[in-house]
N, C-alpha and C positions, 0 to 999 in steps of 0.2 A: 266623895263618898260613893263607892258600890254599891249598887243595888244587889238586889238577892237573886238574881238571873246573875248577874254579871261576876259573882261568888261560885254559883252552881259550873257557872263556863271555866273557869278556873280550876275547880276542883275538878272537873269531870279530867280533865287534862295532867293534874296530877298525879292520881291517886290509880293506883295497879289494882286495885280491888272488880274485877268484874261486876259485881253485885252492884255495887255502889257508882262505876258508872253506869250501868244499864237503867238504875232507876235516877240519876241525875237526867240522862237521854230522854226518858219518857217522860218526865218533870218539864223539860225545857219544849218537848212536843207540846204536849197541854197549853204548856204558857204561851209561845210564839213568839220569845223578847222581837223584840225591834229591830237588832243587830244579829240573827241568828243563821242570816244565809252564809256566812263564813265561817261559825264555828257549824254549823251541820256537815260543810263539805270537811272540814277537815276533819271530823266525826268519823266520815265515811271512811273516808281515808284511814283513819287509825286502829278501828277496826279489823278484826279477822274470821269475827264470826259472822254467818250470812245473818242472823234477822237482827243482829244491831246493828249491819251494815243498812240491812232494809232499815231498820227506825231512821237513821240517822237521813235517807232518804226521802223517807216519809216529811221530817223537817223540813230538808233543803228543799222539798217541791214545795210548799207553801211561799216561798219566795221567788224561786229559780221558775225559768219559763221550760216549754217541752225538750227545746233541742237540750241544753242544759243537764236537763232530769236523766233524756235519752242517753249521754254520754256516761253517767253513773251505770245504768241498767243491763248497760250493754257489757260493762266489766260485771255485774252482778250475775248474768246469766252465762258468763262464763263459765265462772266460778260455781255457780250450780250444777251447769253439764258434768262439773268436772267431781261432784262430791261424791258420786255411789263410788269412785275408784279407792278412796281412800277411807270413807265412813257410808258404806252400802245400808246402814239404818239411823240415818241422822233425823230420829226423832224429834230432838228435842229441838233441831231450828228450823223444820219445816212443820211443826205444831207451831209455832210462833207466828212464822212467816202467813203463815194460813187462816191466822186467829184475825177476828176481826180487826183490832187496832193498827195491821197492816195491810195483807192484800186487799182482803174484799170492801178496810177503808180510802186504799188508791184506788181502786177499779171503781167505787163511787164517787170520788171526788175529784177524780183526772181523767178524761177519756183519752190516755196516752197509750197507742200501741205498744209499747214498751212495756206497760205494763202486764200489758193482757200477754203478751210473745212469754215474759218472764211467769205469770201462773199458768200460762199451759206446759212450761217444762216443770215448775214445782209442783205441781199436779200429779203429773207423769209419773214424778220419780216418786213421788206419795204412793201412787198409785201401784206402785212396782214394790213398794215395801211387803213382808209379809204382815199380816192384819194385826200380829201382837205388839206390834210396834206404832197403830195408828190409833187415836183416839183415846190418850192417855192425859193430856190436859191442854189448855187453850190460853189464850190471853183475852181478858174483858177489854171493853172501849177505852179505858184507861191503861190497858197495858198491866194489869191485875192479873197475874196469875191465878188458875184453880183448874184442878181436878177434875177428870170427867169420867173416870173411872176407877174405882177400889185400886188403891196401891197393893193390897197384898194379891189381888186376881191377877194386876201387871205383872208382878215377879213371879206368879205361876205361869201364865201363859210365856212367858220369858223363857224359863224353863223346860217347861214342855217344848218349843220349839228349839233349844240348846240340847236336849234331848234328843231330837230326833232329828237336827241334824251332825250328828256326833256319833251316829249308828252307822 
């Protein structure tokens, strides 16, 4: 008989639905099954987007030692350097990446260079956004989405900025 981890591991590998894996990933972070350093690597692996690559990281470090983790991060921060080329305001996966439930819960519970190398570039690039694109919602310690600021002020300030640079 399956347990209910070992159902979630299953499904999350099914099922095409983003949504629904994303919150199966944050489900099995919480929980920690017993056997979970092998499904988080191949998590990582299956992934394509950066902060469910990061969750799925977030996992496999709870099991996996530094060098391990190091080899993950090293392809993550690749892949970082490489996003203003192609989504110059990726919002929505460096609000994630930045929300507590991932960086600033590695950088407290792993003192792994890797980590820290990897939010001085997602920082950076945060940093380099224009400001209507920062600070539009977070993820809670559960990986809980919400809001941090009026949806209809985002789509104006959005505007305004499509605005003027369209002049």
């Amino acid at each position: 008989m399956k347990n209910l981890e070992d159902k979630l591991m299953e499904e999350y590998f099914q099922t095409k639905d983003l949504y629904a894996r994303n919150q199966i990933l944050k489900q099995l972070i919480c929980d920690l099954p017993n056997d979970g350093k092998e499904f988080f690597l191949k998590a990582f692996k299956k992934e394509r987007y950066l902060d469910m690559k990061l969750s799925a990281v977030r996992g496999y470090s709870a099991y996996a030692d530094e060098k391990e983790v190091e080899l993950l991060m090293s392809k993550m921060l690749e892949l970082l350097k490489k996003r203003p080329e192609k989504t110059p305001y990726d919002y929505q996966e460096y609000e994630s990446m930045r929300s507590i439930f991932l960086m600033p819960y590695l950088l407290k519970h792993y003192d792994y260079e890797c980590f820290y190398l990897f939010n001085k570039q997602l920082e950076k690039q945060y940093n380099d956004m224009p400001d209507c694109f920062k600070n539009i919602f977070t993820l809670d310690e559960n990986g809980n989405m919400y809001s941090i600021r009026d949806p209809e002020e985002v789509t104006k300030s959005w505007e305004d900025f499509r605005n003027k640079t369209n002049k």
